[in-house]
C-alpha positions as a printed NumPy array, in Angstrom:
array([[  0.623,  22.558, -22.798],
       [  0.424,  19.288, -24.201],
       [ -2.311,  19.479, -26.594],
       [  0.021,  22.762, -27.626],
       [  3.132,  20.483, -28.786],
       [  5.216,  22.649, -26.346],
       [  5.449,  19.659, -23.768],
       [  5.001,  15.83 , -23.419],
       [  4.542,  15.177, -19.875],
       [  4.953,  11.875, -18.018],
       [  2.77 ,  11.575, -15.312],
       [  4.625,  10.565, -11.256],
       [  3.064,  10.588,  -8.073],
       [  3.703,  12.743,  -4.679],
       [  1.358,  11.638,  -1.784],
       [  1.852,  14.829,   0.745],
       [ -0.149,  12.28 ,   3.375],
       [  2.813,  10.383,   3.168],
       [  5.5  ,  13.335,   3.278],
       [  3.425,  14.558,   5.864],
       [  3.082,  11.46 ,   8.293],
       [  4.885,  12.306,  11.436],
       [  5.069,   8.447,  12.664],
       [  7.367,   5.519,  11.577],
       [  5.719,   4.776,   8.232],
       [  5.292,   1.459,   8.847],
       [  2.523,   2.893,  11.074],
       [  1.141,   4.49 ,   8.043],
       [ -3.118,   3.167,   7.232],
       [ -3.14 ,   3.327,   3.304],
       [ -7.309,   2.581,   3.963],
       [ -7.224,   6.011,   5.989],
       [ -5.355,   7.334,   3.049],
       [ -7.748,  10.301,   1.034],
       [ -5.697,  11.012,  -1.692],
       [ -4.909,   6.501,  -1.927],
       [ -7.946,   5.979,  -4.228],
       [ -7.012,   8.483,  -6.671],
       [ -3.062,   8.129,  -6.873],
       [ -3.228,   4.473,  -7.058],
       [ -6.183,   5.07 ,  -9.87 ],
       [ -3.221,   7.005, -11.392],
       [ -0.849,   4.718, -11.491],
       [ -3.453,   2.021, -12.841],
       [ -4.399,   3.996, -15.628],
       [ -0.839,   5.006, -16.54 ],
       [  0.6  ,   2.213, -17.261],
       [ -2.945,   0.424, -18.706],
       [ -3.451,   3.494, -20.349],
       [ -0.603,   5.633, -20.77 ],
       [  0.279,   8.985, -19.934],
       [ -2.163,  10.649, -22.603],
       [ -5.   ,   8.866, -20.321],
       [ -3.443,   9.367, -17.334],
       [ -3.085,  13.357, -17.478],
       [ -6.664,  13.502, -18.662],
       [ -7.432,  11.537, -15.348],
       [ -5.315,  14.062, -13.417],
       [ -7.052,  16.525, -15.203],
       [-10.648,  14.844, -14.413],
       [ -9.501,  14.559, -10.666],
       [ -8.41 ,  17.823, -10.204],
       [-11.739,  19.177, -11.162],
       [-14.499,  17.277,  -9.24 ],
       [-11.861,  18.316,  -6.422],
       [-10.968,  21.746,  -6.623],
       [-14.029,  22.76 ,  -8.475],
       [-16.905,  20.428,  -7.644],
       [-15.37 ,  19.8  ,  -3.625],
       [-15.937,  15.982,  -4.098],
       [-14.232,  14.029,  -1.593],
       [-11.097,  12.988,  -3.18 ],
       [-11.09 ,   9.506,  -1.011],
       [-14.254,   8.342,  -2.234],
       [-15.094,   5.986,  -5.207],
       [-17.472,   7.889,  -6.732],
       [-15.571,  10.777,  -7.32 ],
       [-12.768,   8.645,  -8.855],
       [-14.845,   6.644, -10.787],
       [-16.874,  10.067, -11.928],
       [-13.075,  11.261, -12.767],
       [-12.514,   8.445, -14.877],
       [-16.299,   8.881, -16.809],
       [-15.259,  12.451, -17.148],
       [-11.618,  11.261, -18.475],
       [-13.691,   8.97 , -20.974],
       [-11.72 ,   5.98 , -19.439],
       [-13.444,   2.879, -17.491],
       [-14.935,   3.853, -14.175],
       [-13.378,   0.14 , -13.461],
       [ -9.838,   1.466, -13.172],
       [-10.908,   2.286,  -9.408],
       [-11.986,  -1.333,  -8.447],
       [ -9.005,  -2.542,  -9.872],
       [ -6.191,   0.002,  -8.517],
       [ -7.216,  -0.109,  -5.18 ],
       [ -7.848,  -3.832,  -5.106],
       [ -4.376,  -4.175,  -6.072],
       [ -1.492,  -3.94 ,  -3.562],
       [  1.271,  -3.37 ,  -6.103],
       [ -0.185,   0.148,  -7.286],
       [  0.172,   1.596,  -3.629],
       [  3.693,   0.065,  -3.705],
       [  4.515,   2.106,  -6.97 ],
       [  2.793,   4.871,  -5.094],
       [  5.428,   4.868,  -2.626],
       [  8.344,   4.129,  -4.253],
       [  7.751,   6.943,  -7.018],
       [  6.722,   9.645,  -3.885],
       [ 10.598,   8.452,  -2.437],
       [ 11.879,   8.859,  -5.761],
       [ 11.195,  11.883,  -6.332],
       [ 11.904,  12.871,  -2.9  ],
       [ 15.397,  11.618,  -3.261],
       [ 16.143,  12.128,  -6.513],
       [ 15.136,  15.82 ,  -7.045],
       [ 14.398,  17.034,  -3.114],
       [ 10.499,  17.429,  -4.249],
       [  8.603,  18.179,  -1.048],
       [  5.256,  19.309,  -2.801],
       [  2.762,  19.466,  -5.622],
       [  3.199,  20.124,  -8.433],
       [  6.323,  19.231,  -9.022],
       [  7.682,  19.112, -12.626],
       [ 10.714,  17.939, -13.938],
       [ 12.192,  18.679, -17.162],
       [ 14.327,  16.935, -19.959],
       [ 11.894,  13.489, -19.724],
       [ 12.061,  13.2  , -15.895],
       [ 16.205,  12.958, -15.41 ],
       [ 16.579,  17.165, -15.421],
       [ 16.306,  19.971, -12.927],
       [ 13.16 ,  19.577, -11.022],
       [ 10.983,  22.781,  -9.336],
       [  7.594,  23.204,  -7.407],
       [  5.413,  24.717,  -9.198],
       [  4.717,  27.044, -11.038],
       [  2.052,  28.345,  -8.413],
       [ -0.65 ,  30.504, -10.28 ],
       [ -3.927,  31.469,  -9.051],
       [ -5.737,  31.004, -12.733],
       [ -5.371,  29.47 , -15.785],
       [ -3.865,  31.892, -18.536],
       [ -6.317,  33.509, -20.688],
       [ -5.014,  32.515, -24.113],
       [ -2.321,  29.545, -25.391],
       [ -0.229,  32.171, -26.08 ],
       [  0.08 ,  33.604, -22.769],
       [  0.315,  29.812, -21.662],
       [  3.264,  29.117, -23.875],
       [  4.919,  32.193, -22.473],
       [  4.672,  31.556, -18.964],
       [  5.933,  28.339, -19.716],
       [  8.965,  29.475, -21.69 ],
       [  9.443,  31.638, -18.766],
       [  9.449,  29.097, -15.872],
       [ 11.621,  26.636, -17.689],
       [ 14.018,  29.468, -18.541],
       [ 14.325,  30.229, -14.961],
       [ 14.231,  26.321, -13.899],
       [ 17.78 ,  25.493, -16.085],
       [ 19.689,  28.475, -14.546],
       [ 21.593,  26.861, -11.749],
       [ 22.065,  30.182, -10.066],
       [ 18.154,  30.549,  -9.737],
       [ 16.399,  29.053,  -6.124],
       [ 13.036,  30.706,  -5.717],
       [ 10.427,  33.396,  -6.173],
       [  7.617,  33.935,  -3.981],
       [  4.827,  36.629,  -3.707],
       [  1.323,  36.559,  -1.586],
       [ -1.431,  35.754,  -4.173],
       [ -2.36 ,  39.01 ,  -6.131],
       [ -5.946,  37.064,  -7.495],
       [ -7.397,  34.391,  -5.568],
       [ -8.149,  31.591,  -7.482],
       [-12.03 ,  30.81 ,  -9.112],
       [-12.552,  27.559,  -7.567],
       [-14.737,  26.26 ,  -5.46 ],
       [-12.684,  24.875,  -3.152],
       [-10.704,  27.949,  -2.222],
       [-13.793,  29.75 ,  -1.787],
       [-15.088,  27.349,   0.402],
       [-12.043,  26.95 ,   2.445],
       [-11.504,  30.602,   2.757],
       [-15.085,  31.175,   4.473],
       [-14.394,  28.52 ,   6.789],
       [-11.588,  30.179,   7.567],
       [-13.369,  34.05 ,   7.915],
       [-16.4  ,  32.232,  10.099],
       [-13.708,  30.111,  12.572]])
């Protein structure tokens, strides 16, 4: 949607570890961490980089993950992320060697917890960060065209500003073509 003109995203973190850690979080092992190496690689390149470089990260990520199964957790995916992102495979070594970026990693996740009730990815929030916030949209597949793209869009942020709107929810119609949810689902059929 960006390269479209329709949206200019800014680029926040959510760690569900972290929503999901049932201890005091004091208790909580950043080093045992998976998704650490990656959102503090986010954070890095954001504000090195910018957001442009930062959503082609997320972008990069998102693909050795869901589509290639790489272990989100280690280096070399990250770093392969980064190649992929055309940014320096270095912004790994230096996120996660830095205490600060998992410090912005939990203050944003709280944030946005606080601020706008997010309890999952991916959250989006429109008018620049400060307006109404939703999870999702949810699809099983890209959209086959921009144009169909730009319509779903116009679509979910229609129904996002109407205060009188809460949710929608449907079992999945498609399953998704990735790797990952293939994978996961015949672990599931053979268990």
């Amino acid at each position: 949607m960006a390269q479209l003109d329709v949206v200019q995203p800014s680029w926040g973190v959510f760690c569900l570890e972290v929503a999901n850690f049932p201890k005091p979080f004091d208790e909580f092992d950043v080093e045992r961490c998976q998704a650490a190496p990656a959102l503090r690689t986010l954070v890095a390149v954001r504000e090195g980089e910018g957001e442009v470089a930062a959503g082609a990260f997320y972008e990069a990520i998102g693909t050795r993950y869901f589509d290639a199964e790489q272990p989100l957790h280690e280096a070399a995916t990250v770093e392969g992320a980064l190649a992929d992102a055309g940014l320096d495979a270095a912004w790994c070594g230096r996120a996660t060697n830095d205490p600060a970026t998992w410090t912005t990693v939990v203050e944003e996740h709280r944030g946005l917890v606080a601020d706008a009730h997010s309890f999952g990815v991916p959250t989006i929030r429109l008018d620049g960060g400060t307006g109404p916030a939703i999870f999702g949209p949810v699809i099983s597949n890209a959209p086959d065209d921009d144009d169909e793209a730009v319509e779903l869009w116009r679509h979910v942020a229609w129904l996002v500003r109407n205060e009188n709107f809460s949710e929608l929810k449907r079992d999945r119609t498609i399953e998704p073509d990735l790797a990952y949810w293939r994978s996961a689902m015949a672990a599931r059929r053979s268990s």
